[in-house]
N, C-alpha and C positions, 0 to 999 in steps of 0.2 A: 864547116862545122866540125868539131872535133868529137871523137870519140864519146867520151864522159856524153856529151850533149845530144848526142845522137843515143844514146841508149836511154838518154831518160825521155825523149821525144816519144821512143819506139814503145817504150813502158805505159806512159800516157793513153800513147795509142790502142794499147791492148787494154788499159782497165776503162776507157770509153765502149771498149765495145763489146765487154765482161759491163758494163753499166745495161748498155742497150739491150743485150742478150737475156739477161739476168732481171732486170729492173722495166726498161719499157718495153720491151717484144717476149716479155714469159710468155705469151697465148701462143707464140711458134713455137711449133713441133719440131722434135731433134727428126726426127724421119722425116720431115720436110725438108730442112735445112740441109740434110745429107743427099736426100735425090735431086734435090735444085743445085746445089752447089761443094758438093761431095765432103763437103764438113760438119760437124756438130757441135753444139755443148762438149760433148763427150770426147768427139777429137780436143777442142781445147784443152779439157782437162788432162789427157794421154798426155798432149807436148807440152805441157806445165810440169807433170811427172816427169816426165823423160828429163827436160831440161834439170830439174832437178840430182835426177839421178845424174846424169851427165859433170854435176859435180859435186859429187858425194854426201850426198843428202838423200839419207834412203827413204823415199816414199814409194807406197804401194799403190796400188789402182784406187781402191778404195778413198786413202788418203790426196792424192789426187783433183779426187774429183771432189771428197768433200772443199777442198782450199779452193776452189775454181766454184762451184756451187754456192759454197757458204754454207752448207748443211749435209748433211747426209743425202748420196745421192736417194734412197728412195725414199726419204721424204719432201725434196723437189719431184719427183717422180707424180707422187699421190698427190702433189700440190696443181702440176702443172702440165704434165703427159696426160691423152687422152688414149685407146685404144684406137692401132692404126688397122684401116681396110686391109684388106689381104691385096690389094692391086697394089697400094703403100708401101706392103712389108716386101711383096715380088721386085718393088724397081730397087727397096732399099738396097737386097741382095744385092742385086747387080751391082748397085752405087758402092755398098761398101766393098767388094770385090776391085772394083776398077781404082779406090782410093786408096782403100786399107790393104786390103789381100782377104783372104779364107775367114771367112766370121770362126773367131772362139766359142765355140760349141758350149765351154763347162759353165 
């Protein structure tokens, strides 16, 4: 398989599963998704940004997450986040510590 071919496979790949995420599975919770399998919505959107930036294309967190959402993160938020239990938000710590590093406090 050549390059060119393989990138658009890989492409593919991710807007199937930006469909699933986005489209058939909104009832899952990003703090779900992160203590079962130490990723999010929200990681997605980080390595959408980074990649970006990575080649000179300044996007912000914000922006980000709006191109990977489709909207304003908190209005998927208000559409689709419910308030997680405090046992939830205890493992999320841990998960996003072991995946991310130190929760951004601001």
């Amino acid at each position: 398989m050549d390059d060119q071919t393989r990138i658009e496979i890989e492409a593919a790949a991710f807007r199937r599963l930006r469909k699933h995420l986005m489209e058939d599975r909104a009832d899952v919770q990003n703090i779900d998704m992160m203590n079962l399998a130490g990723f999010c919505r929200n990681c997605l959107s980080r390595w959408y940004q980074e990649a970006a930036n990575e080649r000179g294309i300044e996007m912000d967190k914000a922006a980000g997450r709006e191109a990977f959402y489709g909207m304003p993160y908190d209005q998927w938020k208000a559409r689709n986040q419910s308030e997680a239990s405090p046992e939830k938000q205890a493992a999320f710590e841990t998960a996003f510590r072991e995946n991310v590093g130190e929760p951004d406090r601001n």
